[in-house]
C-alpha positions, 0 to 999 in steps of 0.5 A: 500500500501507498500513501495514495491508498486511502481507502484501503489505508481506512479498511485495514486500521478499521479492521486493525483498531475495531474499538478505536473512535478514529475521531480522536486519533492523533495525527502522529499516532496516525502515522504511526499506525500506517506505516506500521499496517502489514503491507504499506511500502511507502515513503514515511515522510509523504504521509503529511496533514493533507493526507493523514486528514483523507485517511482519518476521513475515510476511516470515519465514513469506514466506521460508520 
């Protein structure tokens, strides 16, 4: 996975963190949490705000 595949990025920390309120994730343990998902080959340093946001957002619509 790349930074790039925010949907998949918010299935799989939905399926990982299943108790987790994404709402009140920080964005470093966002981060954090991506990188280390089974599967992400990314640059870590292009996961910034603009993209943290996207996800989070994602993973809230997952949630619901």
């Amino acid at each position: 996975m790349k930074w790039t595949d925010i949907n998949d990025i918010a299935i799989e920390l939905y399926e990982a963190h299943p108790d987790i309120d994404p709402t009140t994730i920080r964005f470093v343990e966002l981060h954090n949490w991506v990188v280390d998902l089974p599967g992400f080959d990314d640059d870590h340093s292009r996961g910034g705000e603009k993209v943290l946001e996207a996800i989070q957002q994602a993973w809230i619509n997952e949630a619901d």
